[in-house]
N, C-alpha and C positions, 0 to 999 in steps of 0.2 A: 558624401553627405555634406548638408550646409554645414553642420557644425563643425567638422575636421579644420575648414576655412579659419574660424573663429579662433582654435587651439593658437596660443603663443610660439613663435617657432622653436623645436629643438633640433641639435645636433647629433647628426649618427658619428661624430666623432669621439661625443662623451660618454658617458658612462654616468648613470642617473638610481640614483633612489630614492622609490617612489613609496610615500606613505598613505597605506591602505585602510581603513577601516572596515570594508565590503561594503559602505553605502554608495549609491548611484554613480555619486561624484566620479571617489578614488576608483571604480571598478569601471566607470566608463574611461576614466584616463590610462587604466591598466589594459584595455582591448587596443587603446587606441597607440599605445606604446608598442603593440604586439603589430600591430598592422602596419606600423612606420618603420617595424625591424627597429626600433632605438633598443641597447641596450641597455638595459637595466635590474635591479636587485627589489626589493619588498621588503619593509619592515611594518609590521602589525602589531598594538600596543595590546592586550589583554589587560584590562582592570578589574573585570571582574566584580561587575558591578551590575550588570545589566546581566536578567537571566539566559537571553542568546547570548552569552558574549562567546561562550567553548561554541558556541555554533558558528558564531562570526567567524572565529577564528581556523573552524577545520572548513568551510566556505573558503576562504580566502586561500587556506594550504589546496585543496583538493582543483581550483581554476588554474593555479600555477605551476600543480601539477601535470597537469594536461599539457602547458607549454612547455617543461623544463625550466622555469622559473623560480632562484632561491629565495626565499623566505625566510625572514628573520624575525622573532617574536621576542617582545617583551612580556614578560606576566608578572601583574604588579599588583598591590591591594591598598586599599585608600585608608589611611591612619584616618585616626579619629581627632577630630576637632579644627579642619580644614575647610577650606573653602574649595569644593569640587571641583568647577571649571578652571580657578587655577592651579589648583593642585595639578590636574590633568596635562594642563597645559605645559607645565614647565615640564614635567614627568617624560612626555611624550617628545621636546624639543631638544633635554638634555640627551634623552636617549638616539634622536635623529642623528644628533651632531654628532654624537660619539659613535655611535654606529658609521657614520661615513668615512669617519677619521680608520676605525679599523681593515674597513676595505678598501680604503683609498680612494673614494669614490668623493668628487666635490661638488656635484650636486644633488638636491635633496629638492623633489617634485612633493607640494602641498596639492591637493583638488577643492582649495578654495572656488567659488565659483561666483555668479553677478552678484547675486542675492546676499554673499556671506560679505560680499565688498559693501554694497550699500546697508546692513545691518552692523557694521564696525563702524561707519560714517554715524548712522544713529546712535549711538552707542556713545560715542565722544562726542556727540552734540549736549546726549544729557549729560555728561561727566564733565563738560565746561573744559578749559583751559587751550593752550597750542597745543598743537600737533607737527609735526615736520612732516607725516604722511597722511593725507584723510585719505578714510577708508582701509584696504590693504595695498603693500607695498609688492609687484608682482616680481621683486627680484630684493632682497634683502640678505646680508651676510651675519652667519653667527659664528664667530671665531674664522676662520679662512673656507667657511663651506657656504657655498651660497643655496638659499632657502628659494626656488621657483613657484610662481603660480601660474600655471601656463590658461588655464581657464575660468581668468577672471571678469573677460568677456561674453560666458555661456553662461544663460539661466539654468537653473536646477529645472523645470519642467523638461528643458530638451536634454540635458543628460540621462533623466530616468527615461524619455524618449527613445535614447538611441540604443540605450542597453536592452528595453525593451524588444525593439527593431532587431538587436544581434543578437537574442536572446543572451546575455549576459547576467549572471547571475547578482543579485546584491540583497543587500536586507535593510530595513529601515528603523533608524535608532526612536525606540519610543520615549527618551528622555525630549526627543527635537520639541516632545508637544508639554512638556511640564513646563509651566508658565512662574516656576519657582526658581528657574534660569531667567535673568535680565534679559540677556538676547533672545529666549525666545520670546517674551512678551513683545520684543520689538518686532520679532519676524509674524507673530500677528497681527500686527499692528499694518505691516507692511501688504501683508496678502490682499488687502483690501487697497491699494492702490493699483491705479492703469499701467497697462505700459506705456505709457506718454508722461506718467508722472515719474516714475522711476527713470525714465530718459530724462527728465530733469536734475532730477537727484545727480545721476551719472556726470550729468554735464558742471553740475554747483562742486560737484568732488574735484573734479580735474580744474575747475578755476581754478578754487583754494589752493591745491597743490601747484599748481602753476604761479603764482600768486607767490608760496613761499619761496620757488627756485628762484624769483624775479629780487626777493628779497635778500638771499641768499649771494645774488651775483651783485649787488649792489653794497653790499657791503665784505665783500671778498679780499678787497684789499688791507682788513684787519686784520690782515695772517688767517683766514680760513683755509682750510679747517683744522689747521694743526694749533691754533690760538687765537686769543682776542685783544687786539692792541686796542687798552681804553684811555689813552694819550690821545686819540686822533678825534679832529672836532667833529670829525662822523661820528664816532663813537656816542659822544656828548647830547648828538642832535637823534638817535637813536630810540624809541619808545621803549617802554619796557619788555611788550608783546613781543618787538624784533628780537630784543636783547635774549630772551626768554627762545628764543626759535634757534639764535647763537648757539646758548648751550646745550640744546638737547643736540642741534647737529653736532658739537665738540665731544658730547659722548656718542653717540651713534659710530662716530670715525673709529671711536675707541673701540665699537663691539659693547657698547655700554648702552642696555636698557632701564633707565631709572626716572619715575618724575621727576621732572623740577617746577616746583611747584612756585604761582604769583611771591608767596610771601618769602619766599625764600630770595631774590631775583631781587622784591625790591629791599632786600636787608644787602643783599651784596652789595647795590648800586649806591646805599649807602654809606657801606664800606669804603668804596671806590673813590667819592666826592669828599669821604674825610680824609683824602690824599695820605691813605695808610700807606707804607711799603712792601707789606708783605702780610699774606691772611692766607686759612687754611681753611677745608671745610672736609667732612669725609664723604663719602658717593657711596661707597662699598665697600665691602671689607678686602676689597685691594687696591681702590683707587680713591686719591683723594682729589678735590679743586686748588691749584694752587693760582696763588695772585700775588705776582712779583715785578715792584717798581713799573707796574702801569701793565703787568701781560698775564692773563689768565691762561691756566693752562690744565688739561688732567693727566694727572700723571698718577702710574702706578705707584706704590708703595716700595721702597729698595727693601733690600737682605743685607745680612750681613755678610763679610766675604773674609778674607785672607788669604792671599799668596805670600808662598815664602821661594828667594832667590838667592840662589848660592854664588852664583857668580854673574858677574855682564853677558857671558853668553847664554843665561839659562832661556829657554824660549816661556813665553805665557802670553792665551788667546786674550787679555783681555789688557795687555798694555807692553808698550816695547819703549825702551833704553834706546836713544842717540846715540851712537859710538863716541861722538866729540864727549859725553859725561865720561870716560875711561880719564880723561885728561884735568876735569874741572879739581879732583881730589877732593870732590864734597863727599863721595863713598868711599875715600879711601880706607883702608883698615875699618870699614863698615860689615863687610857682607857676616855673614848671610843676615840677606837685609827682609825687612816685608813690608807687605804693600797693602794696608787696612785703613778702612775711613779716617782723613786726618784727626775729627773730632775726637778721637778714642785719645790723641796724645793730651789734650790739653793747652799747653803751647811748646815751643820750638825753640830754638836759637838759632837767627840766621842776622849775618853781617854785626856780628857782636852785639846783637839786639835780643833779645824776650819778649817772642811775640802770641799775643795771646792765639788761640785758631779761630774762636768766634771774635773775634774783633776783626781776625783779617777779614773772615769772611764779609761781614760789616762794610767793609772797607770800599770791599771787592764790588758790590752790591750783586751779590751770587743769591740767584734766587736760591728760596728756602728750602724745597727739594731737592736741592744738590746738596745740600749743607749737611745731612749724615749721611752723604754716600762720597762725597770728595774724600779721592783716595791719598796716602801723607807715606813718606819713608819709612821706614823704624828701623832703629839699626839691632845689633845681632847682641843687644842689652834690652831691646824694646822702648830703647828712646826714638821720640819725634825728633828727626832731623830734617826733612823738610816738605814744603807744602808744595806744588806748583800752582802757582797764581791762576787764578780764572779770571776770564776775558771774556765778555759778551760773543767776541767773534775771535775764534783761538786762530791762529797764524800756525803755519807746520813752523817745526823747529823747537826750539826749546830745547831744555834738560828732557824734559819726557813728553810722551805723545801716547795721553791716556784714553781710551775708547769711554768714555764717561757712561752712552747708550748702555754698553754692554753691563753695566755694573746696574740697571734700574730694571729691578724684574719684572 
């Protein structure tokens, strides 16, 4: 059949899980899984909300039973004083992820399809603002599982079509027509246009996303995507809209879905121009935005840590001891020494000086995220004995060679 053509391609290499609801979509992409031999698992959300939902859900058990197909279910029930469709939403994506993570399985099949692509495009037209994806993104990652839409190119007509055609069974959500949902007022909104209009729409989608990649590579050489160097007189000559597209790609990289909204963007850019050193902002309750001497960056939130070493040979995964320090005598009659954020000492004594730790840091001009996780000596009294200097570009060698990464959760 024509539509099979249309399907995204998968691989009989991996291993896929596919979320069902038993509407047209998910159940025609569940036959069509079965006919390609791809291997794959089922996960079904029950909310309980909708009076078929125990009927959705023994539907969905009783088709997959036929194939030998496992089935994994969630049964959840919506608190009170929510917003439903996000409530749903996050319910259903945390459970995907974690669900894959358990079977080891790293891809997670959506049956988004044409219609739900250009009614997400509607959707962020009235909600204003950038986007880094119009419409849906047919391949996107949430923590290390990557989220597929393989039939983003089929309209919902020819999927309830083909189910029809292979007798496949499915059922139809009666919330799709409650006009109390934003999206659906837009999907009726939409019913009434041709398909020659909707091929337009199609085609204004892929501009704009085109459009951003073009924007994207153009300003790449500002350390994308791992930061934003705003030193560079690109940076300067930059609108805010671009600026603004920067940062949502710097969180995406992260796994980080958060607006960033206009006024927030132009209070940074402010920021930026009153040639500050260093500023903070929080994102989430693990990541914050940092801005240090001209480079923005997101970075996780540290922990606190301690290791304690008894001797030069003790082994530890998150920093290792120079053999040449056995000789310098700065640990002599030290051990057992430990290895905790310097900030915790205060200051140090080194080359018969008192040195504060926030001044060196200062000094150093050590961006502000590393400044309570920079790791410091302490000897076997719990004094600061000493700090290892930070370098923009650290050289191997030295008294020590500390995995800095490793200590930023």
């Amino acid at each position: 059949m024509k539509l099979l053509k249309k399907v995204a391609k998968l691989s009989k290499k991996e291993k896929y899980l596919l979320t069902c609801s038993y509407g047209p979509d998910s159940m025609a992409l569940f036959y069509y899984l079965l006919n390609k031999d791809i291997d794959f698992e089922v996960a079904h959300v029950n909310y309980h909300i909708l009076d078929q939902a125990d009927n959705d859900e023994a539907g969905i058990k009783e088709f997959a039973n036929k194939y030998n197909i496992k089935v994994h279910v969630l049964s959840t029930f919506m608190p009170k004083g929510v917003n439903e469709e996000i409530w749903a939403r996050d319910v259903r994506y945390e459970y995907f992820v974690k669900l894959a993570h358990e079977l080891n399985i790293k891809n997670v099949l959506v049956a988004h399809n044409e219609g739900d692509n250009i009614e997400t495009y509607f959707l962020q037209k009235k909600r204003g603002g950038v986007y880094l994806t119009y419409g849906l993104e047919k391949e996107r990652k949430r923590d290390d599982i990557k989220i597929i839409r393989p039939l983003l190119d089929i309209t919902k007509q020819d999927l309830e079509k083909y189910c029809i055609d292979n007798k496949i069974p499915y059922s139809i959500d009666p919330s799709n027509f409650d006009s109390k949902f934003q999206r659906n007022a837009i999907r009726k909104e939409l019913a009434k246009l041709s398909k020659s209009e909707k091929e337009k729409i199609l085609v204004e989608i892929k501009q704009k996303n085109l459009q951003n990649l073009t924007i994207l590579s153009k300003y790449a050489s500002l350390g994308l995507p791992k930061y934003i160097n705003t030193k560079s007189e690109l940076f300067k000559k930059m609108t805010n809209e671009e600026f603004q597209l920067m940062l949502i790609y710097l969180l995406k990289k992260k796994n980080i879905f958060v607006p960033i909204s206009e006024g927030r963007v132009v209070n940074l850019r402010e920021i930026i121009n009153q040639n500050k050193a260093t500023h903070q902002e929080r994102i989430n309750d693990e990541h914050f935005l940092s801005y240090d001497y001209g480079i923005i960056r997101i970075v996780k939130k540290t922990k606190k840590y301690e290791y304690r070493l008894g001797d030069l040979n003790s082994k530890n995964e998150v920093f290792s001891l120079n053999k040449d320090s056995e000789f310098l005598g700065l640990l002599k009659n030290k051990f057992p020494i430990t290895i905790k954020p310097a900030i915790e000492g205060d200051s140090y004594r080194f080359n018969n000086m008192t040195l504060k730790v926030k001044r060196e840091f200062i000094s150093w001009k050590m961006p502000s995220y590393l400044r309570e996780v920079w790791p410091g000596i302490f000897d076997k009294n719990g004094y600061l004995v000493y700090v290892p200097r930070y370098q923009s570009k650290v050289k191997k060698g030295g008294l020590l060679n500390f995995k800095i990464k490793q200590l930023l959760c």
